[in-house]
Structure formats: C-alpha cells, structure tokens
N, C-alpha and C positions, 0 to 999 in steps of 0.2 A: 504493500500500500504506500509506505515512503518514499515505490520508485515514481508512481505515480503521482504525488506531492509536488517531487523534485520536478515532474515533467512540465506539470501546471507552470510552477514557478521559476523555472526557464523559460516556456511561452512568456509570461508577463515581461521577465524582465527584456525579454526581445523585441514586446510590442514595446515596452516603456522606451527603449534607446533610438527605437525607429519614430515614435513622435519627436521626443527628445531632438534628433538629428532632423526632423522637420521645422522643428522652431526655430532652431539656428537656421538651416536655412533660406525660413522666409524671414528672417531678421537680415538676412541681405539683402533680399528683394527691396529697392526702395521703393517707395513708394509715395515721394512729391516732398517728404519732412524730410531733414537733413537729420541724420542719424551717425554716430560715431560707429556704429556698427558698421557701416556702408565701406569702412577705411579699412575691414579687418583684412582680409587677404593682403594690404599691399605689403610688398617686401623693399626694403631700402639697405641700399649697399652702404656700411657703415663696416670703414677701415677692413676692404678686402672682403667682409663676409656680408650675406643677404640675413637680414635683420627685421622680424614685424614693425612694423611703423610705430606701434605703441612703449615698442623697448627705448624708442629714442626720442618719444616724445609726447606730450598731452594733446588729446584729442578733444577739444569740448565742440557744443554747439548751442551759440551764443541766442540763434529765434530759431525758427523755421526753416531757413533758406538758408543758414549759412554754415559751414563748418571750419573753426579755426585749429590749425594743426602748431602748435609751439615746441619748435624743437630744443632740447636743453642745452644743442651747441648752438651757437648762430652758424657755423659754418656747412651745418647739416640742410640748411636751407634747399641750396638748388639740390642736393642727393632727394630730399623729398617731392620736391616739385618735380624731377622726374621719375622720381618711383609713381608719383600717382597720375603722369601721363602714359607711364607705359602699361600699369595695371589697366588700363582697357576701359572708363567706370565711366566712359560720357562726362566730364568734369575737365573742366580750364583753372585750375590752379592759378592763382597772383600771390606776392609776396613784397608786404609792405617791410623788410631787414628786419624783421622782428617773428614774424607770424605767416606762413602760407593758409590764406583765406582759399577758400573755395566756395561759392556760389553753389545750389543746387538747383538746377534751371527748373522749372515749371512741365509738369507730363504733355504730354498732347495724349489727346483721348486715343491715337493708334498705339501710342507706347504703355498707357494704364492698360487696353486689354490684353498685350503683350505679355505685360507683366504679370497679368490674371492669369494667361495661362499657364507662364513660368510658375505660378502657385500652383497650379493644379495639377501640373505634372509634377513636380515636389510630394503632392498630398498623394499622387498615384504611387509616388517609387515609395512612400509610406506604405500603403497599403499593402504593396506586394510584400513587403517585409512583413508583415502581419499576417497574412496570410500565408507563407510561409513558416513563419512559427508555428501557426496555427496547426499545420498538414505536419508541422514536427512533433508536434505535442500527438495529433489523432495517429501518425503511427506508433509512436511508443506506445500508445493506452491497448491499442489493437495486438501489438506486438505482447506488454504486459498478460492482455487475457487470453494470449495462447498458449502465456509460460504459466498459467494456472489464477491468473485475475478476476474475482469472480461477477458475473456478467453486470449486476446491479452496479455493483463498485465503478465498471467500467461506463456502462452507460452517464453514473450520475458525476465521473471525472471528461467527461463528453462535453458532458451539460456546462460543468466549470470552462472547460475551455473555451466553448460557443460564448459564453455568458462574457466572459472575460476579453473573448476578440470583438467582439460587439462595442465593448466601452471603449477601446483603441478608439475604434473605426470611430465612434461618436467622437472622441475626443480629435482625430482629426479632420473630421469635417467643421469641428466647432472653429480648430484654427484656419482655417481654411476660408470659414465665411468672415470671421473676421479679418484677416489678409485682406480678403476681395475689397470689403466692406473699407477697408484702411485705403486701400490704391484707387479704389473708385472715387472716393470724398474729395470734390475738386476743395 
C-alpha cells in the first residue's frame, strides 16, 4: 500500500513543478507592465565570463513603462546595454552615465494575441506534463495490482490520482486566464 502512496505523491509533486515551471514562464511573457522579470534571461559578459544581469546589478521599475537597470560598476554600462540588445527582448536601451533606462513600448493588439498564444502553448506543454504523470502514476497502480494490490485499494488510488490531476489542470487554467486576462488589459 506505501508503494502506492509513494506513486500518488510523485504524481503530485510532478504536477506541482510543471505549474511551478508555468508561472515562471509566463512571468516572462510580458505583457504591456515593465517587469524586472522580463530582464531574467539576459547574460552580461562581466570580466571574460557571461554573468545574469542581476549579479551585476539592480533591476527596479520605477511606473509602468519603464525599467531602470543600475549597474554597481559605472563601467559595466555599455556590457549591459549590449547584453540586452542582443538578448532579442524588442527593447532600445538608453543610458543617462548612471543608469540604463529602458522604455517598454506599448503592445499592439497583433502582438497581445501573440503573446496569448505564447501563454497557451506554455499552459499546453503544462498539461502534457500532467498528464504524463498522471499515465505514471495509473501504471504503477495497475502494475501494483498485478503484484497482489487488492482491486478496491487500487480503484480508490485511481480515484486519488484522477482527483488530484484535475486540481493541476484547474490550477492551470486559473493561471492561464489570468495571463490572458493581464496581456489583454490595454
């Protein structure tokens, strides 16, 4: 009966890291707000080695629109202005010798539904994760009641699993329409 426990909660903790890894990444997705999250992938060449943007430097954001990057050297300035022209991020970086500002331009309604779908495909490559937990979990249980699991036990660890891939699945459609619901909001 404790292999069957153990299988439950495997499944879970598989669905758990597959939302988990959906929120981070629709905390990329931007969606119109300037968000210091938007800055996480870049890499910045700092003395020969490539370096997260936030080891060298603070990332706040001061309204809405705008993202200030302060780097703790002054001299790390243009290495950041070009790390985050090369990271690809649609952004024009400026630099008043102090601070690289960045502007975060305004969506056009082709690029919010864009961006909807880049959520949605996110929320799909969740799912298949879930669902594959899910078919890991039903064959152990299946496999369990061949090696002597007895049928009740196994139907009502069935149940658990069902029950349990169902709350993932709600949990990420929840994030999902909220995503939308955030990129849609001129």
């Amino acid at each position: 009966m404790s292999e069957v426990t153990s299988l439950i909660a495997q499944c879970e903790d598989l669905d758990r890291k597959a939302v988990d890894h959906l929120d981070k990444e629709l905390i990329k997705i931007r969606a119109g707000r300037a968000n210091p999250a938007m800055l996480e992938g870049v890499r910045v060449d700092y003395y020969g080695s490539e370096v997260p943007l936030s080891q060298v430097s603070n990332i706040n954001t001061p309204d809405a629109r705008t993202i200030i990057v302060q780097p703790w050297e002054k001299k790390m300035i243009d290495p950041i202005e070009k790390a985050i022209m090369a990271a690809n991020l649609g952004f024009n970086p400026s630099n008043n010798g102090e601070h690289v500002i960045i502007s975060v331009p305004m969506l056009t309604e082709e690029r919010r539904k864009e961006l909807v779908k880049m959520a949605h495909r996110e929320g799909e490559n969740a799912r298949v994760s879930i669902r594959g937990a899910r078919q890991k979990a039903m064959e152990g249980i299946k496999k369990a009641q061949k090696d002597g699991l007895p049928e009740d036990a196994a139907k009502s660890a069935e149940g658990d699993v069902e029950k349990a891939t169902g709350a993932w699945n709600k949990k990420v459609d929840a994030l999902l329409a909220a995503k939308e619901k955030e990129i849609l909001t001129v």
